[in-house]
C-alpha positions as CSV (number, residue, x, y, z in Angstrom):
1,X,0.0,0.0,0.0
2,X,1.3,3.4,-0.5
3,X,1.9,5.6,2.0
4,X,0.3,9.4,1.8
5,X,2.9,12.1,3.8
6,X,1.1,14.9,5.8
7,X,2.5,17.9,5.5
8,X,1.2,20.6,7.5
9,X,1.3,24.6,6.2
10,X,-0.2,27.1,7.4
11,X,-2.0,29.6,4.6
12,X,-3.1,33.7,5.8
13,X,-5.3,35.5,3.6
14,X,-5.5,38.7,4.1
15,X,-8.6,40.4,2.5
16,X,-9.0,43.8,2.8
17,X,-12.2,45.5,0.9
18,X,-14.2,48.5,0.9
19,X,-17.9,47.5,2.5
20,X,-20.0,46.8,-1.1
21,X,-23.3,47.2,-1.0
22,X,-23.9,47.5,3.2
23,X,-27.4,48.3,4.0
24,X,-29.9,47.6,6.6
25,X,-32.0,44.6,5.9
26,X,-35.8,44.5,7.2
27,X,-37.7,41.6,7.2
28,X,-41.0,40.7,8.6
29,X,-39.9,37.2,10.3
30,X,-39.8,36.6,14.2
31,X,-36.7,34.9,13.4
32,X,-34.0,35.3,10.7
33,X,-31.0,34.0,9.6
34,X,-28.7,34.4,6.7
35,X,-25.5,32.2,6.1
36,X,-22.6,31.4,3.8
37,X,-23.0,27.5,3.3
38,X,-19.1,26.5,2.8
39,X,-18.4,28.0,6.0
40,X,-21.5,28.8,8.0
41,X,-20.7,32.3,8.8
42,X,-23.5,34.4,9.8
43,X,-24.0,37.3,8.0
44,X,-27.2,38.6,8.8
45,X,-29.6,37.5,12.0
46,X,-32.2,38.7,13.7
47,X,-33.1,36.9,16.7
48,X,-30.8,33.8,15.3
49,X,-30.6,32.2,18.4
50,X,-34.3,32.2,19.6
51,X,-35.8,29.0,20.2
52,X,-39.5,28.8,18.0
53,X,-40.9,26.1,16.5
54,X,-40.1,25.5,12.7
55,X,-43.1,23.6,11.0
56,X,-42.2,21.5,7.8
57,X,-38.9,22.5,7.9
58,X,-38.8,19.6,9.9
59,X,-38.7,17.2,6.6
60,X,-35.5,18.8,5.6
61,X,-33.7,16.6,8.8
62,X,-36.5,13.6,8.1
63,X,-35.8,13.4,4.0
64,X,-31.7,13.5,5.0
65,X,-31.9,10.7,7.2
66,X,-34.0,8.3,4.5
67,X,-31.9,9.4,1.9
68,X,-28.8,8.3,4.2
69,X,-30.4,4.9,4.0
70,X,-28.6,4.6,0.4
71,X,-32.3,2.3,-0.8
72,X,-34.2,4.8,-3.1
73,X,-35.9,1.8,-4.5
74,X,-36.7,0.5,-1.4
75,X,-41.2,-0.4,-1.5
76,X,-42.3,0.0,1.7
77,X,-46.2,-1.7,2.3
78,X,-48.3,1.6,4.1
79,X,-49.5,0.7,7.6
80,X,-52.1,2.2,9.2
81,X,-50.4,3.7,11.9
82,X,-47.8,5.5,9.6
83,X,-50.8,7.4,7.7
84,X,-52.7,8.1,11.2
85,X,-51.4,12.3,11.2
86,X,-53.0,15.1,10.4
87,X,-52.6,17.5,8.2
88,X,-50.8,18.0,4.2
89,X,-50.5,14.6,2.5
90,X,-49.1,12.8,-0.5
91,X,-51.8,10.9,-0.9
92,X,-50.7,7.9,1.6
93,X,-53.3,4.6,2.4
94,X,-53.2,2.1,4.0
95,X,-52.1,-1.2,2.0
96,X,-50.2,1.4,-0.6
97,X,-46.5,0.5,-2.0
98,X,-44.6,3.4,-1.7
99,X,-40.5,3.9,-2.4
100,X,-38.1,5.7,-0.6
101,X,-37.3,7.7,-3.3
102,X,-40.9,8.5,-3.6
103,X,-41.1,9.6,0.2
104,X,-38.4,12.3,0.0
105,X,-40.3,13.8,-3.0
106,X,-43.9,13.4,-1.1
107,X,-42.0,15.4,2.2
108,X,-39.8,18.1,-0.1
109,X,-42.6,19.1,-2.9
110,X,-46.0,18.3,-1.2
111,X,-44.6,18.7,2.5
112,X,-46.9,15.4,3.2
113,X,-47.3,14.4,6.5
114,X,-47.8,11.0,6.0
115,X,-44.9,10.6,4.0
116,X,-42.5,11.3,6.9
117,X,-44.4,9.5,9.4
118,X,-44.2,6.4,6.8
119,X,-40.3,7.5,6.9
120,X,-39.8,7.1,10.8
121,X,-42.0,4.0,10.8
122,X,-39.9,2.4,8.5
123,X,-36.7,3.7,9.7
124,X,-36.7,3.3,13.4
125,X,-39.6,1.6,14.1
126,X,-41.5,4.5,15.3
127,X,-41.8,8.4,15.6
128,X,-40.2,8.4,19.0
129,X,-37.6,6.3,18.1
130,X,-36.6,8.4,14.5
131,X,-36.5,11.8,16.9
132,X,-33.9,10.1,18.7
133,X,-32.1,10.0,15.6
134,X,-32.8,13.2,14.4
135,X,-31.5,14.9,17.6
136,X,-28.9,12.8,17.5
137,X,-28.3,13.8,13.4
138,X,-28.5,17.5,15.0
139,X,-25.7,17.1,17.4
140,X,-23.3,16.5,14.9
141,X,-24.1,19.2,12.2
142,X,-23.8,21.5,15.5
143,X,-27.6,22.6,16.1
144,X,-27.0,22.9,20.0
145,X,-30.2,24.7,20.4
146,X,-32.8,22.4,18.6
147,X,-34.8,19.6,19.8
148,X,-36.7,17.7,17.6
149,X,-40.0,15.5,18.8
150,X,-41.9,14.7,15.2
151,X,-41.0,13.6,11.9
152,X,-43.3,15.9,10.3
153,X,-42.8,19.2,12.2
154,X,-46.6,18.9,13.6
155,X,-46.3,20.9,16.7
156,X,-45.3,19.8,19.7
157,X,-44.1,21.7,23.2
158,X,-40.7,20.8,23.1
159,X,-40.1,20.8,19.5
160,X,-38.5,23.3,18.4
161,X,-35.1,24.9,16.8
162,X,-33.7,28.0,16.2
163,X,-32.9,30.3,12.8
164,X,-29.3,30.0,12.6
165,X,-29.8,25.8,14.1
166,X,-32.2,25.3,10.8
167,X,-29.5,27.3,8.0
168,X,-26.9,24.8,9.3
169,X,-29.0,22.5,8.7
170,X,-30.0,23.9,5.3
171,X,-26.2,24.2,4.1
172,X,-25.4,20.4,5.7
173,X,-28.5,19.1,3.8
174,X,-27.7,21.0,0.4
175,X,-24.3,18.7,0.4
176,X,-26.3,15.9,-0.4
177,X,-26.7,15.7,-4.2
178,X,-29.9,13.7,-4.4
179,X,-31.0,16.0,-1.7
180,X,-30.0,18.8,-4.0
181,X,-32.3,17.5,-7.0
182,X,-35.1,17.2,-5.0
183,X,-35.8,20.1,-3.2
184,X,-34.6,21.8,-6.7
185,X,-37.6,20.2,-8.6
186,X,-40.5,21.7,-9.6
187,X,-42.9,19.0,-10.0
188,X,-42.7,15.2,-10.4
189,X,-44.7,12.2,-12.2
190,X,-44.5,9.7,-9.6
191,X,-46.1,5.6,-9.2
192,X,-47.3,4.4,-5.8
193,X,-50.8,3.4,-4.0
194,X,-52.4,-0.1,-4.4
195,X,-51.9,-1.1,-7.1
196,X,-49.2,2.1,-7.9
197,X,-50.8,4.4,-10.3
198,X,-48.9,7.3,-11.5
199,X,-49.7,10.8,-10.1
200,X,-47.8,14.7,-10.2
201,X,-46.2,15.9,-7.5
202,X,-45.8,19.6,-7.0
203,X,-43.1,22.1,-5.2
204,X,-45.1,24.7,-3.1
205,X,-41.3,26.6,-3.0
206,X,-42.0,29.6,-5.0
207,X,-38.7,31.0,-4.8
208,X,-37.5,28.9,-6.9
209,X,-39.4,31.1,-9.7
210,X,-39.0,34.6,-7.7
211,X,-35.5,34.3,-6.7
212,X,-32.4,34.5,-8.7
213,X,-30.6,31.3,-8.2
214,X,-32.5,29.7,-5.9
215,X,-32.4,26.2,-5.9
216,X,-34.7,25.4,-2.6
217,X,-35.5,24.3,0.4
218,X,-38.4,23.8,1.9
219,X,-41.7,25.4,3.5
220,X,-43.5,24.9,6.1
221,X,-46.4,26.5,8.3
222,X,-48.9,25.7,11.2
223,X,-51.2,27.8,13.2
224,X,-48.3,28.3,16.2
225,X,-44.8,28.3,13.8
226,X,-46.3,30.8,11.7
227,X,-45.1,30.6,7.8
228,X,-41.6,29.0,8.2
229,X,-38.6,28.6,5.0
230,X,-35.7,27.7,4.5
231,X,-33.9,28.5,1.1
232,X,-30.7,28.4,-0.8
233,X,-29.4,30.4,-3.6
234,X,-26.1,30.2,-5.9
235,X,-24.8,33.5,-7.6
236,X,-21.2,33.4,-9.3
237,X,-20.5,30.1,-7.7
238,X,-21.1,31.4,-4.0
239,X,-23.9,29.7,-2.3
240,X,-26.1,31.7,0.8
241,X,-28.8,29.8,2.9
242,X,-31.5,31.7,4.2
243,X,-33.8,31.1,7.4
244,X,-37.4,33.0,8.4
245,X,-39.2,31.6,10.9
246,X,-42.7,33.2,11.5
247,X,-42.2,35.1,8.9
248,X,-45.7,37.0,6.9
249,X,-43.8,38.4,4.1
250,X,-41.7,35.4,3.7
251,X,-40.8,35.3,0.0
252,X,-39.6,39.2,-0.2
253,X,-38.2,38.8,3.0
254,X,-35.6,35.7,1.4
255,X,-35.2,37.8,-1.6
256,X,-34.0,40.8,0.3
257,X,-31.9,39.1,2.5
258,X,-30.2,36.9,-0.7
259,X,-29.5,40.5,-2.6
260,X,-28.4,41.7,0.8
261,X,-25.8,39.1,1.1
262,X,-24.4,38.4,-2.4
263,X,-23.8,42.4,-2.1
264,X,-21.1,41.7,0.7
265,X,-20.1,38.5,-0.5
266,X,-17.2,37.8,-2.8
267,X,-15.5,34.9,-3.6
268,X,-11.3,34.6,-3.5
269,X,-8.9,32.1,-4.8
270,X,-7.2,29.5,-2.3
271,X,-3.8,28.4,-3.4
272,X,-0.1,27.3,-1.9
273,X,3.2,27.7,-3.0
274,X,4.1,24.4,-4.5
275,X,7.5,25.4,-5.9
276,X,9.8,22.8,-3.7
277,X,6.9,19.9,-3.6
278,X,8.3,16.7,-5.1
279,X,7.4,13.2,-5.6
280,X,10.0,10.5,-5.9
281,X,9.4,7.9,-8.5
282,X,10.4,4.4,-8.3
283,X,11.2,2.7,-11.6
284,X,11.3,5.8,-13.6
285,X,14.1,7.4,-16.0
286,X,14.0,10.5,-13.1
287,X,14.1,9.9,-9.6
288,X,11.3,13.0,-8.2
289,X,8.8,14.5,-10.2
290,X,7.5,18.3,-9.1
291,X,4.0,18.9,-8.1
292,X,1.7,21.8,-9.0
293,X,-2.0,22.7,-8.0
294,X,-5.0,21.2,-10.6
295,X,-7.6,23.3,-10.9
296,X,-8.6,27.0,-9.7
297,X,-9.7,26.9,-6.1
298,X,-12.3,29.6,-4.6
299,X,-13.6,30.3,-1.3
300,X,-16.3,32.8,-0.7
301,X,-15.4,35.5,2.2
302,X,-17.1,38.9,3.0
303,X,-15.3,41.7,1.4
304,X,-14.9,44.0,4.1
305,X,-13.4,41.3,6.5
306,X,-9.7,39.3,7.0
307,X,-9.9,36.0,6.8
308,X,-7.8,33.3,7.9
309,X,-7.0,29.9,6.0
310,X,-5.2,27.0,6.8
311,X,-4.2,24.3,4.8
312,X,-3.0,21.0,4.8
313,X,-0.6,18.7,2.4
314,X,-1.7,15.1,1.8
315,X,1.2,14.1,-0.9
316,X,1.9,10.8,-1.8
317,X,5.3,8.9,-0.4
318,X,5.9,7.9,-3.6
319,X,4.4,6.7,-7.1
320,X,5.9,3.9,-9.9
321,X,6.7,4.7,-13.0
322,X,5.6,5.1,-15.7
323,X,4.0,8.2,-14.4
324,X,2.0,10.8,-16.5
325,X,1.9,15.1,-16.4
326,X,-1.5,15.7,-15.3
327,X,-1.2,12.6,-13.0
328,X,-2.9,13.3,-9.3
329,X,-0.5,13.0,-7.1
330,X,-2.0,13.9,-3.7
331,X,-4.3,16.9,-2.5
332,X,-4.2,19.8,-0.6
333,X,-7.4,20.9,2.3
334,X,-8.3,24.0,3.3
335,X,-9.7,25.0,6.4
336,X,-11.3,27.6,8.4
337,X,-11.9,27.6,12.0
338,X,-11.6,23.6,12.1
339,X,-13.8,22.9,9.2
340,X,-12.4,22.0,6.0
341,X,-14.1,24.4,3.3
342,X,-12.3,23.3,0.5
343,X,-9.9,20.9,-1.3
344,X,-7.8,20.8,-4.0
345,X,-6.0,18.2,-6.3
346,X,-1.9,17.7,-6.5
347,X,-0.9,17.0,-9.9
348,X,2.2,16.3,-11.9
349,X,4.4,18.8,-14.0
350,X,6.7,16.3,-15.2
351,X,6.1,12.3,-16.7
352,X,8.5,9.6,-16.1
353,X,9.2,6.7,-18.3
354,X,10.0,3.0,-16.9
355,X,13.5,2.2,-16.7
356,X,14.2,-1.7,-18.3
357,X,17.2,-3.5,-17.3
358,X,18.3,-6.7,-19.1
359,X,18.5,-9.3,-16.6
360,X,21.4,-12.4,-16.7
361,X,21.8,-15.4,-15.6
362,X,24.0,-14.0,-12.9
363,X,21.6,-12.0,-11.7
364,X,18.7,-14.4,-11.9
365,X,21.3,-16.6,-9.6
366,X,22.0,-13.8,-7.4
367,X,18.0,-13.0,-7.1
368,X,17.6,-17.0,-6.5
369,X,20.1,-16.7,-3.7
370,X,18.6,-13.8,-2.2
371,X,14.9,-15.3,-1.6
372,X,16.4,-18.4,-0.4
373,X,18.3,-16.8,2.5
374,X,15.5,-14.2,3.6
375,X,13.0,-17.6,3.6
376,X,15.5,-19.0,5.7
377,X,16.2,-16.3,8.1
378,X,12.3,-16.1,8.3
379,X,12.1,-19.4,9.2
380,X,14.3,-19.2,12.0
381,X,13.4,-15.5,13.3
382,X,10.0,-17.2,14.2
């Protein structure tokens, strides 16, 4: 196996900009949140940290963990204690055959109810059980003040999160590529029931028509949350997620705080000096082989503030001939504040060609010789 070499460096950038774009942002929610989803920064709150209860936002934590079960094509068989809950439905009976795949799309485009409580059923055996695992889920992406109690987001007295809890979320779930596609779509043709019979699924999201790059997340709303979203947005490969809870102007509310933030957003280019980074090469007509960075690496930062970047060398302790220019070699990871925000691939500059030596009888003896007396020595080192 080869062996990768960890090189440690240590990388300052140090961005100093004139404030673009700085105004006051005003939006109707009880709650608010705006982030930068590579990093988490918090660029515009109001009330972040306030503890209120978030609706269907919920699903966005419920889809994740179905999705992390890796069986899209999973058919579940509806019981009828998963489609005993109130409320917004995908059109869930009992006796229906129903997909996994098919659940996430019920929860992100029709928000149904039924559809995550089929989820925790089949998951974890019941909805008690899943919230175990979605407060567990919750500790990890760093939500210390949420606390979820139902699949759904039906209320409940101790269910509840916070702005800047649910954007994390939001920017963790946004990772997730099939989460991506999903909560992206605009409406679906979908099979399932008993027998399946195909049926249109539709996003209630309407940012995804009134924003400019928005690409999701999800809605939600009850008589106690209030209206309740969660979005994200891509401009000039820089990626913001947005949080209102109890919000009454909740659309112009996202798209002010989304032109508010790509206004004091910019993006910069990560890179090391990889002038004395060599490879050695084992068989090859050279011995090392320099290193160079592969493609154009950006991080986004806010333009009126220093930020500080540290990186890390993963090289390779060697590589065989014949070796290629272009060749990956190893890669480099940025990080800020303990989480990596970036990576970057280690390529060759230089190819190598193999080295063939003619091999003689007295060095077929010699080879002979050689085995024999480390199988001995093995044999008696035992």
């Amino acid at each position: 196996m080869i062996k990768r070499v960890f090189i440690f460096a240590f990388l300052f950038l140090f961005l100093s900009f004139p404030v673009y774009g700085s105004y006051e942002v005003s939006v109707s929610a009880e709650g608010a949140a705006l982030i930068i989803a590579e990093s988490g920064e918090l660029i515009f709150g109001k009330n972040e940290n306030k503890q209120l209860s978030m609706a269907s936002t919920t699903k966005i934590m419920t889809s994740l963990l179905l999705l992390e079960q890796n069986t899209p094509d999973k058919e579940i068989i509806v019981s009828s204690a998963m489609v005993s809950v109130e409320g917004t439905s995908m059109g869930l009976l009992p006796g229906d055959k129903v997909t996994h795949e098919a659940l996430v799309y019920g929860m992100l485009l029709e928000s149904g109810n039924d559809a995550a409580n089929t989820a925790a059923y089949d998951v974890a055996g019941s909805p008690d059980k899943f919230a175990v695992l979605m407060n567990e889920k919750a500790k990890l992406i760093g939500m210390e003040n949420t606390n979820f109690v139902t699949p759904s987001g039906l209320d409940a007295a101790e269910h509840y999160s916070t702005a800047y809890d649910m954007a994390l979320l939001g920017a963790y779930a946004v990772e997730n590529p099939e989460f991506a596609k999903v909560c992206s779509t605009n409406s679906i043709s979908l099979e399932y029931g008993n027998p399946p019979y195909r049926r249109r699924l539709s996003n209630h999201n309407r940012l995804l028509t009134m924003c400019e790059g928005a690409f999701g997340i999800k809605t939600g709303f009850t008589k106690k949350s209030g209206r309740c979203l969660v979005s994200a947005s891509q401009r000039n490969g820089i990626t913001l997620i947005a949080v209102t809870l109890n919000a009454p102007d909740d659309w112009n509310d996202h798209i002010k705080m989304f032109d508010y933030g790509f206004s004091i957003v910019d993006k910069r280019e990560l890179k090391i000096d990889t002038s004395n980074l060599r490879v050695p090469v084992i068989g090859g007509d050279k011995t090392v082989l320099s290193v160079s960075l592969g493609e154009e690496c950006y991080y986004p930062v806010l333009k009126d503030k220093n930020a500080s970047v540290e990186s890390e060398i993963l090289l390779k302790s060697f590589i065989y001939a014949p070796a290629e220019i272009g060749e990956t070699v190893g890669e480099v990871r940025y990080y800020s504040q303990g989480k990596q925000i970036a990576s970057q691939a280690l390529i060759l500059n230089e190819s190598s060609e193999c080295i063939t030596k003619e091999i003689t009888k007295e060095t077929k003896k010699k080879s002979l010789f050689k085995r024999i007396v480390e199988f001995i020595k093995g044999i008696f080192d035992k």
